[in-house]
Structure formats: structure tokens, C-alpha cells
C-alpha positions in Angstrom: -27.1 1.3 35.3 -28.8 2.9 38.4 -30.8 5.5 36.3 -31.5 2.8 33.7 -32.4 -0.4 35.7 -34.9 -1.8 33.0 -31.3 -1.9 30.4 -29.3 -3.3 32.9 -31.2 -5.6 33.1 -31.9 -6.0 29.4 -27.7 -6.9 28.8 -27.6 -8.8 31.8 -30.0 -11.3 30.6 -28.5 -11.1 26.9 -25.1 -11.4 28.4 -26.0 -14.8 30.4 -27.4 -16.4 27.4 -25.4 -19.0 25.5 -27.6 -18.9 22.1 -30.8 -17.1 20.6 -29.7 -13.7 21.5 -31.4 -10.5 20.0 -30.3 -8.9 17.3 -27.5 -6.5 18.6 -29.4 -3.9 16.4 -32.4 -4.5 18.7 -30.4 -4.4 21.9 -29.4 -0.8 20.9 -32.2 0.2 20.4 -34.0 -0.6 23.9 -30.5 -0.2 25.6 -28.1 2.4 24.4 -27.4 4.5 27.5 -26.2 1.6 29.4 -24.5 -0.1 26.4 -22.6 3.0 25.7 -21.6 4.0 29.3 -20.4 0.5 29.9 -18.6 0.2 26.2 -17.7 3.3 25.4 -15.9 2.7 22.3 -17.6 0.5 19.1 -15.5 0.4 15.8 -17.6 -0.7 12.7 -16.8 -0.8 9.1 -19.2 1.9 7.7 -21.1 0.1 5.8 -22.0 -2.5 8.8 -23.1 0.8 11.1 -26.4 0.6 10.3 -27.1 -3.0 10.9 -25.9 -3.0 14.3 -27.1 0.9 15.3 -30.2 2.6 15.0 -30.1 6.0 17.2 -28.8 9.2 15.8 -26.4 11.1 17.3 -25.7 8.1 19.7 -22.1 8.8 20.5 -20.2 12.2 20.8 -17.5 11.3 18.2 -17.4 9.1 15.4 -13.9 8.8 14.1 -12.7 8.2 10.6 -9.9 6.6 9.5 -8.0 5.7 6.0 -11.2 8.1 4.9 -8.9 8.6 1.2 -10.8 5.4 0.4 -14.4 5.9 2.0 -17.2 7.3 -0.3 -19.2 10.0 1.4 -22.3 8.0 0.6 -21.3 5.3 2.5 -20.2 7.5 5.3 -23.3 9.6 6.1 -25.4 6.0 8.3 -21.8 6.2 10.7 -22.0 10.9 10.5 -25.5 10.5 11.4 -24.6 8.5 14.9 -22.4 11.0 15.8 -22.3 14.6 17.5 -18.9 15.2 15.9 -17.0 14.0 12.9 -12.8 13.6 12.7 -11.8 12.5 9.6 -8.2 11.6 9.1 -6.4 9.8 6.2 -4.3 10.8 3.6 -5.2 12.2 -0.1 -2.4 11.2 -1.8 -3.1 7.6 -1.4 -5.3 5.4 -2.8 -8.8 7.2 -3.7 -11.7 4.6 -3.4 -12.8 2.9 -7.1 -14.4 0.2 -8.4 -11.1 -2.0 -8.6 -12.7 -4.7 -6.5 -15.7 -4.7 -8.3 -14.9 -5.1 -12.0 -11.4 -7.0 -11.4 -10.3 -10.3 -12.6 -6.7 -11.6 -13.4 -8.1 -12.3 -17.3 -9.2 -8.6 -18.1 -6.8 -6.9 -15.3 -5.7 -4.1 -18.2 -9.6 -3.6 -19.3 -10.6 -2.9 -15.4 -12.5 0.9 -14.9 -9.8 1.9 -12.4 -11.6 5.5 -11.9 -10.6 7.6 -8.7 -14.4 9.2 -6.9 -14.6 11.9 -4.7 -13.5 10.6 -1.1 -15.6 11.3 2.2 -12.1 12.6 2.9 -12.0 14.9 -0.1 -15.4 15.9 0.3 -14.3 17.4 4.2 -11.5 19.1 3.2 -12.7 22.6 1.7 -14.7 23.1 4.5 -13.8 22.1 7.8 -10.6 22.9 9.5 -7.7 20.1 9.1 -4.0 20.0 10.1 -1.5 17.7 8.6 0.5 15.1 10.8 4.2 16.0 9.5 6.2 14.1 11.3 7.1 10.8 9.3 7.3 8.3 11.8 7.0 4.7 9.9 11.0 4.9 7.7 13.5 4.7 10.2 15.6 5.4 6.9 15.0 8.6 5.5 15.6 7.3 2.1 12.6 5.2 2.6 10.5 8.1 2.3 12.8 11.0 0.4 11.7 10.1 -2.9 7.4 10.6 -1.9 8.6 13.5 0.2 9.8 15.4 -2.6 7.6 14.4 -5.6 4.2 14.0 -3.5 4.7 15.9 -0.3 5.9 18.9 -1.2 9.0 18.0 0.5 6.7 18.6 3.7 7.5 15.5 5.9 9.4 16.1 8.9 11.8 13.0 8.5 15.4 11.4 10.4 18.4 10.2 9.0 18.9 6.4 8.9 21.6 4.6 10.9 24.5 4.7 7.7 26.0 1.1 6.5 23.7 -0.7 3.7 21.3 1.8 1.7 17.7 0.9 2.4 16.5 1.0 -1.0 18.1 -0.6 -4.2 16.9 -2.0 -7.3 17.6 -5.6 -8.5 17.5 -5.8 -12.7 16.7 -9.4 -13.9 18.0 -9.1 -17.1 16.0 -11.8 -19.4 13.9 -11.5 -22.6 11.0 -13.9 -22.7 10.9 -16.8 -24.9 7.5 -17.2 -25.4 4.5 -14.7 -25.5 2.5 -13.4 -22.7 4.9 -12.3 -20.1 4.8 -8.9 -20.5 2.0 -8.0 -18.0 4.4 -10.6 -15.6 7.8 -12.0 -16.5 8.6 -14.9 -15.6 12.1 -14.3 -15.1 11.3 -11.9 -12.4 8.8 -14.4 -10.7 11.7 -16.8 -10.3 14.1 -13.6 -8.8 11.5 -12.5 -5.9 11.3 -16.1 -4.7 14.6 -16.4 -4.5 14.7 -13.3 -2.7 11.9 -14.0 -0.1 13.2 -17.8 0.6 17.0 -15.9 1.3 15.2 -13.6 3.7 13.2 -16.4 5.1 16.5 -18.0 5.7 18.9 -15.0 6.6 16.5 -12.7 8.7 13.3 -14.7 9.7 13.1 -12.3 12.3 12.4 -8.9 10.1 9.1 -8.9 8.8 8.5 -9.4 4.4 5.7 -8.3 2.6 5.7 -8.6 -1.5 4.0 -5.8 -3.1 3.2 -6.5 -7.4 2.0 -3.8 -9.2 -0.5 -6.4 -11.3 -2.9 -9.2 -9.7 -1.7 -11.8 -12.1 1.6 -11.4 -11.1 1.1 -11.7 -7.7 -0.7 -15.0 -8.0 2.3 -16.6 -10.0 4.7 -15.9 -7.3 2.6 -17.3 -4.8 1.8 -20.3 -6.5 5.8 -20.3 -7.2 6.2 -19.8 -3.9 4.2 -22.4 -2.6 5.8 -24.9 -4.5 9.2 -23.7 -3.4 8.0 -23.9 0.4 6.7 -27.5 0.2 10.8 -28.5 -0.5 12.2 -26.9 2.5 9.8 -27.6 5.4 12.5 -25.7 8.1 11.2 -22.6 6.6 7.1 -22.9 7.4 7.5 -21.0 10.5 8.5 -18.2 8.8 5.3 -18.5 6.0 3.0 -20.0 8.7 -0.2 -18.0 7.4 -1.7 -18.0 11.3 1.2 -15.2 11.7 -0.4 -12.8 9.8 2.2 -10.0 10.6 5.1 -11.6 9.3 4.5 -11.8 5.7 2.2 -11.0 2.7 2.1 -11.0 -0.8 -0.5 -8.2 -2.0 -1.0 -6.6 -5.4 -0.6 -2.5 -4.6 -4.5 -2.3 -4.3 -4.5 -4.2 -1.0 -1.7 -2.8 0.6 -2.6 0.9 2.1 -3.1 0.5 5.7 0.5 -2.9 5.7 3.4 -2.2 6.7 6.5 -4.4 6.9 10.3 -4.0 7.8 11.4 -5.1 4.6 9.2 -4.8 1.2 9.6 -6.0 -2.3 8.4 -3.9 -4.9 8.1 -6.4 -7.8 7.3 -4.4 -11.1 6.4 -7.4 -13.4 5.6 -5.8 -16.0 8.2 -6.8 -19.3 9.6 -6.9 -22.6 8.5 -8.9 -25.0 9.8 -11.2 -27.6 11.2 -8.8 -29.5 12.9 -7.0 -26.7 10.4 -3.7 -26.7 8.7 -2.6 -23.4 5.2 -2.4 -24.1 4.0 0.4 -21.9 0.5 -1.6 -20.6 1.3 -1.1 -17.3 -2.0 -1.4 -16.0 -3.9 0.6 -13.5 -0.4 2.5 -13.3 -1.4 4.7 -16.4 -4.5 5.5 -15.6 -5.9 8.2 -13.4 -4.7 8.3 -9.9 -1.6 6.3 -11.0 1.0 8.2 -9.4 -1.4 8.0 -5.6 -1.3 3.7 -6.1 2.6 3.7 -6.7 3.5 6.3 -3.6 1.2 3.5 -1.5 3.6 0.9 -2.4 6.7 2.6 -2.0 5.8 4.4 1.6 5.3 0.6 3.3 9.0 -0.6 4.7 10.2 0.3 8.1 13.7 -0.8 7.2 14.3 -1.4 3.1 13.3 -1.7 -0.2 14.3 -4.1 -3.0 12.7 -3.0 -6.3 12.7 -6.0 -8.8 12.3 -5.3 -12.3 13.0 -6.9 -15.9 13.4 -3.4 -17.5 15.6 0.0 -16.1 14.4 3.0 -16.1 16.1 4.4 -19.2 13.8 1.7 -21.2 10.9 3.8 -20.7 10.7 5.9 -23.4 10.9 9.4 -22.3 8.2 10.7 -24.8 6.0 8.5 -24.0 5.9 10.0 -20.7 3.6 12.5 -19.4 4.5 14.8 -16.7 2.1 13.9 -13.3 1.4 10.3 -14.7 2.1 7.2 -13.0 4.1 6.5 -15.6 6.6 9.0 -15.1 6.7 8.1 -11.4 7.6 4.7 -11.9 10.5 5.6 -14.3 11.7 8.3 -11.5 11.5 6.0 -8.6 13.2 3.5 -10.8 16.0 5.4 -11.2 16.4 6.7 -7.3 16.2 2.9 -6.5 18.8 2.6 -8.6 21.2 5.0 -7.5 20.4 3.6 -4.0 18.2 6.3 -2.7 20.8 8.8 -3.4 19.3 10.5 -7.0 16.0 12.1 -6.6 15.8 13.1 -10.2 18.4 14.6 -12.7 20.5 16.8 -11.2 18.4 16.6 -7.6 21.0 15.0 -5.3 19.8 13.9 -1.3 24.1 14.1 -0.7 26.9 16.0 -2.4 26.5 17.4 -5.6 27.8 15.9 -8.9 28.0 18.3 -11.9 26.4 17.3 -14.9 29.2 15.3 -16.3 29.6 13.1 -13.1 25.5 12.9 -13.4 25.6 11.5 -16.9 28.4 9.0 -15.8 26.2 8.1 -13.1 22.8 7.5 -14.5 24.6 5.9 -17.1 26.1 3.0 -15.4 23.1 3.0 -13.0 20.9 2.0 -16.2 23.1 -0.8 -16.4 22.6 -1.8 -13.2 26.2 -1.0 -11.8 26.1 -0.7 -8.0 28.0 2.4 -7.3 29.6 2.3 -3.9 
């Protein structure tokens, strides 16, 4: 402020005015040594940056982050502010696409679902990066095995959970619609994920929930479920008040990288239909990039998992199934949820080993949803 009287005196006058201040893009530009020095830090979305910044190479660092989902193009106003660029995120999450811009609940299967070069794919073959190992966010192992070994390379540094309860399972609401249309979100398992988030509500108001559906439609029914459900038992609004932002959510798998939650329920939704056969129009799941949206969804509990689904895993028909897709990821995980976070894929154990007779007894009963204890 003493080398730069003529900007102190610039905010100082903007600062004691109570309306018709100037544009903060205009206060930038006639005072950005002394806005800087005195607020060192600005965080912007990047597509906001040049609205409220005009100089170039304006601070030493602009920092990145979640960049799996920011296009280059829309990074290079922010790069441009900067001396140097850190870029961190994670490439085997969501990729950014045109989800948001084509979606609606009526023509959710038709949607262009297309992964594009990231600004964080873009850095990567030429500047030098590091990868954060340690897992810090499952405070179950088991939370995170499953990714770890089929995403990560078995690469994550991860810790043991605390024994008792497993932290993930899978709940199998057995039910064949009655009427048409519930395949892309059964009804059946709407009515089972309410149940479960008004017994948490009750039981353990004190962990955090968030709902996670792998299709928009089927998210909105168990809200509007929910809501109804809510209105009847008026001790429970604490829990759903929606000024608590923290405490509970429920978010179709596009709009969850970034939440995190101590307990999550991975509802599926996707079903049979009247004739008992599991159409396989799952969605953005089978399209490119599949296999990234679903290791999203399954990486956000601290504490457990409760997958919900009308079908088991042994329902998806094997042939159909492509090795890499998100497809075949959904029957894998399926199946570790449940064998309780225990059965990584045939014959790929996270305890003692079984040999293959004791395997086939177990997947067996576990497609028929037997808890094995």
C-alpha cells in the first residue's frame, strides 16, 4: 500500500461503499498489486476467471483441482493469469462430457455421454506429475479394495478397517414388475432405499447418508418417494433439513465426484422386466468411460456401502459382457458387494483362500443372496 497509494486508495473507497461499486474486473485492473498483496489467494471457477481478472500472469500459481473434468479450452483464461500451473485430479474418474448439456430424464438412454480430452489429460505427457498413494478417505479397506485392484493397479497405499460389521454389502429386492416401464428404475427398489435411508435417519442420524443412482429418473422417484415419506414423520426433518447440506444427498453418479459421505447407497435401479429378463440398457454405464462413472460412485463412503439392486450379478449375462466395459464392472462389483467385500473376482480372495469347489459353493449362494457369515 505504501508503494501504491493511488490503489489503496482505490479499495478503500470501494470498500466503504454500500452500493454502485465498480466492476471487480475494473478494480483489477487499476489495482492488482495491492488487491493481491492484501488477498493473496482468489479461487474462481474457470470459466468465471476472465470476467473478474484481466492481467496476465497476475499471480505466481494458479492451482487446479478435480482437473479430470476441466476442458483445456476452458482452462487456458485461468493458465494465462498465472506464472505456474499445478494440476491435480484424478484420471480415472469422471472425464468432462456433454452430460449436462444434452440430458433430460425422458431421453436419459439417448444422451451423447462422450468422454473429451481433460486439461488434466492434456498435462500429463509432458510435465512432471506424482501420484498421491496414500488412500486416506475409507477408513475400511474394503471400501476401496475392489477400485484398488481393478482401477489402481492395486497402487493405493490403504489400512485395515476396525473388524465387526463388513462395510460393504449388497441388499437384493427380489420383485418382477407388474407393469411396464420399470426397467430403467424399479419400483420395488425405490420403495427398499427409502426404507433404508428413513432406518438410518432413525438409527444413526449422526453418520452422514448420501444416495448415489446410477440413472437421473431414478433418483427423482426416490426423492419424491422420499418426500412424501418425510412429510409423515416430522421427528425426522432434522436429519433431511436441506440447510445442512453435509448430512445428506441424493445425486445421480454424474453429480457426485468431489461428495463424500460416511455411509453411501449405491442404488442400481436398473430392472427386469415383465417377463423376468434383464434388459442390459443400463445407461451411460455402457458407454465409453463407463467403468471411470461407476469407480466415482463406489470410492465415496468413509464408513459403508449398501448396494441395492433388483437383479444379482449372475443375471448379467456373461457374453454379453466385454472385458474393460462398465458393464463388466458393475457385474464384478456386484458380486464383491455380495460376498461382503471379501471376493474380488473368481478365485481373487482379500482373506484366506477357498479352492475352487468352496468358490463355486460360495458365489453360488451369494447369487442368491445368502449372507455368509
Amino acid at each position: 500500500m505504501n508503494e501504491f497509494p493511488e490503489q489503496e486508495t482505490l479499495i478503500r473507497g470501494e470498500a466503504a461503499k454500500n452500493r454502485r461499486h465498480k466492476p471487480l474486473r475494473q478494480t483489477f485492473a487499476r489495482a492488482a498489486d495491492v488487491l493481491t498483496a492484501v488477498c493473496p489467494c482468489w479461487m474462481a471457477s474457470p470459466l468465471s476467471v476472465c470476467q473478474l481478472i484481466t492481467s496476465t500472469e497476475l499471480f505466481d500459481y494458479v492451482i487446479f483441482d478435480e482437473a479430470s473434468q476441466v476442458l483445456p479450452e476452458d482452462a487456458v483464461p485461468s493458465i494465462l493469469r498465472g506464472k505456474h500451473v499445478i494440476v491435480a485430479g484424478d484420471n480415472k474418474q469422471l472425464p468432462p462430457s456433454t452430460f449436462f448439456a444434452t440430458v433430460e430424464e425422458d431421453d436419459e438412454e439417448d444422451i451423447d455421454a462422450t468422454a473429451y480430452e481433460s486439461l488434466l489429460d492434456m498435462m500429463i505427457p509432458f510435465v512432471k506429475g506424482f501420484h498421491l498413494n496414500w488412500h486416506y478417505r475409507s477408513r475400511d479397506e474394503s471400501l476401496i479394495s475392489f477400485s484398488n485392484s481393478h482401477i489402481y493397479d492395486d497402487r493405493l497405499i490403504t489400512f485395515p478397517g476396525p473388524g465387526g460389521t463388513a462395510a460393504i454389502s449388497h441388499v437384493f429386492v427380489d420383485c418382477i414388475p407388474n407393469s411396464d416401464g420399470q426397467e430403467d428404475s424399479s419400483g420395488g427398489e425405490v420403495q427398499k432405499v427409502v426404507e433404508l435411508i428413513l432406518n438410518h435417519a432413525r438409527s444413526a442420524p449422526g453418520r452422514t447418508l448420501g444416495v448415489i443412482t446410477m440413472g437421473i429418473k431414478h433418483a427423482n422417484r426416490i426423492q419424491a418417494l422420499l418426500d412424501r415419506e418425510t412429510a409423515r414423520y416430522p421427528e425426522l426433518a432434522e436429519f433431511f433439513d436441506p440447510d445442512r447440506s453435509d448430512r445428506f444427498f441424493v445425486k445421480n453418479l454424474e453429480r457426485v465426484q468431489g461428495d463424500e459421505r460416511d455411509v453411501i447407497i449405491l442404488s442400481v435401479g436398473y430392472g427386469k422386466n415383465r417377463a423376468g429378463q434383464l434388459p442390459l440398457n443400463f445407461g451411460p454405464i455402457v458407454s465409453a468411460g463407463g467403468r471411470l462413472r461407476l469407480n466415482v460412485a463406489a470410492t465415496r463412503a468413509r464408513e459403508q456401502v449398501i448396494v441395492v439392486s433388483s437383479f444379482v450379478y449372475s443375471d448379467i449375462n456373461s457374453t454379453k459382457v466385454k472385458p474393460g466395459t462398465g458393464l463388466e464392472f458393475l457385474k464384478n462389483y456386484l458380486q464383491y458387494a455380495s460376498s461382503g467385500g471379501r471376493l474380488l473376482s473368481r478365485g481373487e480372495l482379500t482373506s484366506e483362500p477357498m479352492n475352487d469347489f468352496e468358490a463355486d459353493v460360495y458365489e453360488a449362494l451369494c447369487a442368491k443372496g445368502i449372507e455368509i457369515v
